[in-house]
C-alpha positions in Angstrom: -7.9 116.9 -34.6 -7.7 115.3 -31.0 -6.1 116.9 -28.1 -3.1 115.8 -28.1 -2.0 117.1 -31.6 -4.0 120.0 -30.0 -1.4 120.6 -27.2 1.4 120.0 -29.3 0.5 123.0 -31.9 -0.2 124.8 -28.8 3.2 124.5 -27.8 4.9 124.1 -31.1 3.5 127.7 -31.6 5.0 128.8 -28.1 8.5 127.0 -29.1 8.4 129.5 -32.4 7.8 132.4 -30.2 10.6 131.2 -27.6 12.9 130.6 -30.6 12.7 134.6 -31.4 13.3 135.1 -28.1 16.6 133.0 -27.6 17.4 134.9 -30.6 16.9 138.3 -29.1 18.2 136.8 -26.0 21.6 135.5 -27.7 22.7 139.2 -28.3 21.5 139.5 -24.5 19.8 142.9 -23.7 20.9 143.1 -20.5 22.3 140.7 -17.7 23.0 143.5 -14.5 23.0 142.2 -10.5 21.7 145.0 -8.5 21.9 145.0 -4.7 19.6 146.8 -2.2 20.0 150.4 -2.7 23.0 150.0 -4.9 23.0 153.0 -7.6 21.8 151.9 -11.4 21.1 153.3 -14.5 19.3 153.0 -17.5 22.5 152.5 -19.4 23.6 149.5 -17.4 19.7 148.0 -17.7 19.8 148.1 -21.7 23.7 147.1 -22.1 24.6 144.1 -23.8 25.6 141.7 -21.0 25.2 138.1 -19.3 26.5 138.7 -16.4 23.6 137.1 -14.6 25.6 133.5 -15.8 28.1 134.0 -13.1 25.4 133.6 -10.2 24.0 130.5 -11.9 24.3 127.4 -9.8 23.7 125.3 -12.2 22.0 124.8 -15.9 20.6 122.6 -18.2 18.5 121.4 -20.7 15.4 118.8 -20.5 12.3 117.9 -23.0 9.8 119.2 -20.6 9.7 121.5 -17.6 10.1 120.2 -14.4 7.0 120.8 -12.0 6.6 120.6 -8.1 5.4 117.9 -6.4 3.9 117.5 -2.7 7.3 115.8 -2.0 10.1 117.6 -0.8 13.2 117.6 -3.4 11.1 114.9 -6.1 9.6 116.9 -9.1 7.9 115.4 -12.2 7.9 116.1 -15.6 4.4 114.7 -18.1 4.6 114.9 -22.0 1.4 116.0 -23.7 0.8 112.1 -23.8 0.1 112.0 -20.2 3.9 110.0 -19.7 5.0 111.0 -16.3 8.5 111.1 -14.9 10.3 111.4 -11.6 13.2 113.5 -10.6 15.0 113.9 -7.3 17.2 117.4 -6.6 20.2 117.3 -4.8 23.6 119.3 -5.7 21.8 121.0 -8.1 21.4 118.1 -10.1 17.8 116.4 -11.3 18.0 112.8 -10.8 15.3 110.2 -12.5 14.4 107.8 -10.2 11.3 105.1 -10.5 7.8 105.9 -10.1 6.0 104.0 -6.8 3.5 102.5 -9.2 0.7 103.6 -11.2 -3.7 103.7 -10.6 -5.9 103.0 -13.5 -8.8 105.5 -12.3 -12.6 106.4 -13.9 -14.3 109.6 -12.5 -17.9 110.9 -14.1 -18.3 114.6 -14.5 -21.7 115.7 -16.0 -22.2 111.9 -17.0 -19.2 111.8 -19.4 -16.5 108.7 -18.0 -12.8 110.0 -17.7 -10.5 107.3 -17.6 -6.7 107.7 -17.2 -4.1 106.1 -15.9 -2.3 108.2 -12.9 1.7 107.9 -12.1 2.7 108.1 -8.3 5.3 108.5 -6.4 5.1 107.8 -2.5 7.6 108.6 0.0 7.3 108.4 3.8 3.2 108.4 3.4 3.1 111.2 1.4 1.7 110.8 -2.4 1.9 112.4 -5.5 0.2 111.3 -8.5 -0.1 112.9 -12.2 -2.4 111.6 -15.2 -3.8 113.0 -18.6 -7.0 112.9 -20.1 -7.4 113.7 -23.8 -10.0 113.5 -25.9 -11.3 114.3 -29.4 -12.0 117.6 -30.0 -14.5 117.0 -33.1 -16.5 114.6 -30.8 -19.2 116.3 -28.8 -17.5 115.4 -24.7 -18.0 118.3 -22.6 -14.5 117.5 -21.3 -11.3 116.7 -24.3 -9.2 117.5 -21.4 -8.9 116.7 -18.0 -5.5 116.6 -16.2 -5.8 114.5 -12.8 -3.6 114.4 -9.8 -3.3 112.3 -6.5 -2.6 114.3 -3.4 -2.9 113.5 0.4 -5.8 115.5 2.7 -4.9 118.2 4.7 -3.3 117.4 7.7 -6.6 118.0 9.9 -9.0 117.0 7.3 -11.0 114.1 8.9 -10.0 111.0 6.5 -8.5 107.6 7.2 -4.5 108.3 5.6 -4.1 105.0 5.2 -6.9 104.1 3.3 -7.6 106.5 0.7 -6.6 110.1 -0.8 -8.3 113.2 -2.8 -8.1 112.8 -6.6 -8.2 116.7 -7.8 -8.8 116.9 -11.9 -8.0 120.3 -13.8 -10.3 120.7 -17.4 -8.1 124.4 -18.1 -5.6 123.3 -21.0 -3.7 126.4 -20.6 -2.7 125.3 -17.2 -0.9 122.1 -18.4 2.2 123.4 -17.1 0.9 125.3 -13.9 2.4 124.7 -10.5 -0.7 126.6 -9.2 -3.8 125.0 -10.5 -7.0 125.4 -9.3 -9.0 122.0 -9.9 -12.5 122.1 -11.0 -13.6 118.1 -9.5 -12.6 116.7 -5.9 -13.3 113.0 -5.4 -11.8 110.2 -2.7 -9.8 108.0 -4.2 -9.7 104.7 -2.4 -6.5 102.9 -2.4 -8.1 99.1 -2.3 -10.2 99.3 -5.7 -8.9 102.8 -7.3 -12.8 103.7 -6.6 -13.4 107.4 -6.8 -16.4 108.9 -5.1 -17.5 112.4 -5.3 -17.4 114.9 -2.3 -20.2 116.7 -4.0 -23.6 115.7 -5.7 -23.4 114.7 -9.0 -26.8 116.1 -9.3 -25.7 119.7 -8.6 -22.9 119.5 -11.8 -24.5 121.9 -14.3 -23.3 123.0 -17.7 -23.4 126.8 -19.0 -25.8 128.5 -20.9 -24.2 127.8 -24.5 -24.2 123.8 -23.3 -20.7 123.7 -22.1 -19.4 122.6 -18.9 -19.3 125.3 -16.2 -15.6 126.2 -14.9 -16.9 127.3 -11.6 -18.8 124.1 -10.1 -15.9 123.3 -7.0 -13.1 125.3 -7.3 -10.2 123.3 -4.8 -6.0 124.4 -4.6 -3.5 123.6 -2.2 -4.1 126.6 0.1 -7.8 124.9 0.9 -6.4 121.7 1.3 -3.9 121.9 3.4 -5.5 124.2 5.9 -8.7 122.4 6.0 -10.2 120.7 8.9 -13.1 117.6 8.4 -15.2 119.5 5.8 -13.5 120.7 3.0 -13.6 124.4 1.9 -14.7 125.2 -1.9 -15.3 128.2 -4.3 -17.7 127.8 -6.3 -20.1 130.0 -8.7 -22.7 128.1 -9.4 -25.6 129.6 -7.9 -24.9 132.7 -9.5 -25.8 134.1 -13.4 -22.2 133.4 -15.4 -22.0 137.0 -16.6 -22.2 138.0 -13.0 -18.3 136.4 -12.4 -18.8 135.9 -8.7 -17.2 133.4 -6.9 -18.5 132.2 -3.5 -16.6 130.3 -0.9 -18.5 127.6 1.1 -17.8 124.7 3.3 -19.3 121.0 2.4 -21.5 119.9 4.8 -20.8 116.2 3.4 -23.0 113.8 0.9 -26.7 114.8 -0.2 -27.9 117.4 -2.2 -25.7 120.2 -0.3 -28.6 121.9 1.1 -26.4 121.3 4.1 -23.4 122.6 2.9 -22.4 126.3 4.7 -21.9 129.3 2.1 -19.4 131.9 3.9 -18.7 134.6 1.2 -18.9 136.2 -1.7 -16.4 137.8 -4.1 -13.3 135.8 -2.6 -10.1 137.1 -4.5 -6.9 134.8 -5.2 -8.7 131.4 -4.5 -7.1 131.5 -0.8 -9.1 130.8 2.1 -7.4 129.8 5.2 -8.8 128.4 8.6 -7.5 130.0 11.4 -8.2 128.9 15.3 -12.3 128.2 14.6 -12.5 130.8 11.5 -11.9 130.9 8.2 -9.8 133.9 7.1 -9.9 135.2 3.1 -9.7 137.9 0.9 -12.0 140.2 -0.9 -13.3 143.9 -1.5 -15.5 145.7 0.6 -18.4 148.7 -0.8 -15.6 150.7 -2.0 -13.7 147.8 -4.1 -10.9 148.3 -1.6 -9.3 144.9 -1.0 -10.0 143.6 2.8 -9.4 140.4 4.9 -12.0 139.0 6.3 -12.6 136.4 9.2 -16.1 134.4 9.5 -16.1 132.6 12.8 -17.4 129.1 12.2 -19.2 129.2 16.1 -20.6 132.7 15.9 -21.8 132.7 12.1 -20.4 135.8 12.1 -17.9 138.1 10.3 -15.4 140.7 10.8 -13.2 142.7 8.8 -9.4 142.6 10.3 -7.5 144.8 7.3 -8.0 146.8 4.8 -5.9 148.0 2.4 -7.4 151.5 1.4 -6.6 152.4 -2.3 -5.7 149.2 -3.1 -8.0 147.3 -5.9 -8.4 143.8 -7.4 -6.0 144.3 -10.4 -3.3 145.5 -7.5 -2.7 142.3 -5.9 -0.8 139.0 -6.5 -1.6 136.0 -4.3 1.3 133.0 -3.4 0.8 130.4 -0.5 -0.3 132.8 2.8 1.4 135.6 1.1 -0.2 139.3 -0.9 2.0 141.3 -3.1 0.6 144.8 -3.1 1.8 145.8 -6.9 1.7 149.6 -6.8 3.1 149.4 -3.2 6.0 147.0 -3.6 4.8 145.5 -0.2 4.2 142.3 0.5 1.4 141.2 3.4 1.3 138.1 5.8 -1.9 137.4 5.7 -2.3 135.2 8.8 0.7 137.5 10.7 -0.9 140.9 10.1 2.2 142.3 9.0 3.7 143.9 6.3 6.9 143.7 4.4 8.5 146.4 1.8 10.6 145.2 -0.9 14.0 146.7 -0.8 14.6 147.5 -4.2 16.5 150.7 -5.3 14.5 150.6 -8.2 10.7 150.1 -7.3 9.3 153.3 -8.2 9.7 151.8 -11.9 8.8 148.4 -11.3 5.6 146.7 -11.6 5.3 143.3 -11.0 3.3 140.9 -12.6 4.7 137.4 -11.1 5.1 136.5 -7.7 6.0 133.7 -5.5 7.0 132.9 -1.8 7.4 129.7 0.3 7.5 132.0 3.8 11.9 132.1 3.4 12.1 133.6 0.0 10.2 136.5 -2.2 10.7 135.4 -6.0 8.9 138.8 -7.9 9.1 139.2 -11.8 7.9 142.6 -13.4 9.0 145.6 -15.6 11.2 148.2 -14.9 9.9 151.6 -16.8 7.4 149.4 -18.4 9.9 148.0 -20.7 12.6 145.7 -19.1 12.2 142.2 -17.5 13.6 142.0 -14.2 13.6 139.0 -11.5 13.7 139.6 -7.8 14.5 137.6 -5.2 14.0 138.4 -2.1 14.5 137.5 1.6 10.9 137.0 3.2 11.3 138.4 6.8 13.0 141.4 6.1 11.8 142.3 2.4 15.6 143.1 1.9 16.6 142.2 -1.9 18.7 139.3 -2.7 19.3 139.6 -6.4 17.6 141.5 -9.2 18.4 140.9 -12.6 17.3 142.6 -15.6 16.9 141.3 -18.9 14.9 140.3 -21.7 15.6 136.5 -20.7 13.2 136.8 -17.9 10.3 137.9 -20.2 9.9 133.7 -21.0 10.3 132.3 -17.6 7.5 129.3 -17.1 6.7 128.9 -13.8 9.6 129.3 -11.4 10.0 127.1 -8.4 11.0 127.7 -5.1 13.1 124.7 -4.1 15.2 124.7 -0.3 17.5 127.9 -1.0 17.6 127.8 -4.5 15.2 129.3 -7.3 14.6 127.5 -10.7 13.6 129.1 -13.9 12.5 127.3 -17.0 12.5 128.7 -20.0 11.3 127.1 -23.7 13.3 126.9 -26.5 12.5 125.6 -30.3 12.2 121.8 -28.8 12.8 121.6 -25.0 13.1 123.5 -21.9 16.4 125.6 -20.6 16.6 125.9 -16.9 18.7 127.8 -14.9 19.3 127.5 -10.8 19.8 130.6 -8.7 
């Protein structure tokens, strides 16, 4: 069977599960708007209701989700056959418009060729690029899937704009429809000749134990990229046994064999790592597993501890952008502001989160009250004060909600496309 049939019974099986829920959903368990320390029982939470309707913007239907792009108000949809589209947002309205053009590309990754062709859309130098890779699954390629996307450097990374990008590729099939993926290969794409060249040895890619590739050779997201200066930060594993799931953040000292390359720390949490005036600030646990941030200074070579969060553990916190959502504490920390923000909700002793989001102006939490009800938050970022929460068994199936200007978009499958609804 090859991979594409693969993701389609992958998500023909999720569309059977989403169908039982619209069913459930149709006699609506619950649909309440609570306010800030407005007074709620359980009675309201479990009543039949769709109330939540009346604060809808605006809704919809559409064949696949819609995903972020690095372009303001342009998102992109792509079909399990690697067919990318274009949207733009205004008025609460998704808009196709043309794609810039499109980049046949080949990268090598363990010495198996990927080929694709990548989709882009540019807009006032900024591009954003989408492509799919599937393969055979009975063959013996260490890679059936690789999903591939253009993006521009970081604003201080120290690259030529106008002559080349980063080309990021993603081998996780479950996160075909992430907004947050974490890609395993970097390369520079260069405009003139869609060459790709690696920003690390080829002859440091290794392959597991049972013969498989290894998911932790260069671990790269958006919080890396766009807070790097002229070497780029990675997490990577590699040097370390696979059973002992460590990850270790280091900084590329450029081409070579990367015995020049600068390993900062071990045991980073959340895949965020930040540079901050001449140091790099990220997250981990100290001797007692208590989750700390930490600062190496890129001058000194040294490193300091600047908070920790006593009590608090690895399974306790959520990660979004420069954000940390303490679960059991309802509190949300800036990480580069040293401040902390509680969530105003009248219900939080019962809630537990298990989804959040934030793009600095809005909190977007989803968890359970009592273990047992789906509720959505949103929030107001500066003062932690609630917004909306809305409880009900809809907001079990959300995919991937996206923060976009002052409104928040949740998709959610049904038997064979995607509902979305705009707060």
């Amino acid at each position: 069977m090859d991979n594409k049939k693969k993701l389609t019974i992958i998500i023909a099986v999720l569309a059977v599960v989403c169908v039982f829920a619209v069913l459930v959903f149709s006699g609506i368990l619950s649909g309440d708007k609570f306010f800030g320390e407005e007074e709620s029982t359980d009675s309201e939470i479990i009543s039949a209701s769709d109330d939540y309707m009346q604060y809808v913007k605006s809704n919809g239907k559409n064949e696949l989700p819609y995903l972020s792009t690095d372009i303001e108000n342009v998102f992109y949809t792509i079909s399990t056959e690697g067919v990318v589209k274009f949207y733009s947002f205004a008025d609460n309205t998704f808009t196709p418009v043309d794609a810039s053009g499109t980049y046949d590309v080949s990268v090598v990754m363990s010495e198996q060729k990927v080929s694709t062709t990548v989709t882009y859309y540019e807009k006032d130098g900024v591009i954003s690029g989408y492509g799919l890779y599937t393969g055979k699954t009975d063959s013996f390629d260490l890679y059936p899937y690789a999903f591939f996307r253009l993006t521009n450097y970081g604003e201080n990374y120290d690259k030529a704009y106008s002559t080349s990008c980063l080309l990021l590729v993603d081998t996780t099939e479950d996160d075909f429809y992430s907004n947050e993926k974490v890609y395993e290969e970097p390369f520079i794409f260069k405009y003139s000749d869609s060459s790709c060249t690696r920003m690390l040895s080829e002859a440091n890619r290794t392959v597991g134990i049972d013969g498989t590739k290894r998911s932790d050779y260069s671990l790269i997201n958006d919080a890396v990229i766009d807070g790097s200066i002229a070497h780029q930060l990675f997490f990577s594993g590699r040097q370390y046994a696979e059973a002992d799931e460590k990850v270790d953040l280091f900084r590329s000292g450029g081409s070579g064999n990367n015995v020049d390359n600068v390993r900062l720390a071990m045991d980073v949490l959340g895949n965020w790592a930040k540079y901050v005036d001449g140091s790099i600030m990220y997250i981990t646990t100290d001797e007692n597993e208590n989750i700390i941030i930490e600062k190496y200074d890129t001058d000194s070579e040294e490193t300091e501890t600047v908070k920790t969060f006593d009590g608090v553990k690895r399974d306790d916190i959520l990660v979004s952008g420069d954000y940390l959502y303490i679960i059991s504490k309802n509190v949300v920390y800036y990480l580069l502001e040293d401040k902390e923000v509680s969530l105003a909700y009248n219900k939080a002793d019962s809630f537990r989160a298990d989804m959040f989001i934030s793009d600095g102006k809005t909190f977007v939490v989803r968890g359970y009250e009592d273990n047992r009800y789906p509720c959505m938050i949103t929030a107001d970022a500066e003062s932690g004060t609630v917004k909306n929460a809305y409880t009900n068994d809809f907001f079990r199936y959300v995919v991937n909600p996206i923060l976009a200007g002052d409104n928040v978009i949740f998709s959610v499958q049904a038997s064979d496309n995607f509902s979305y609804y705009i707060f």
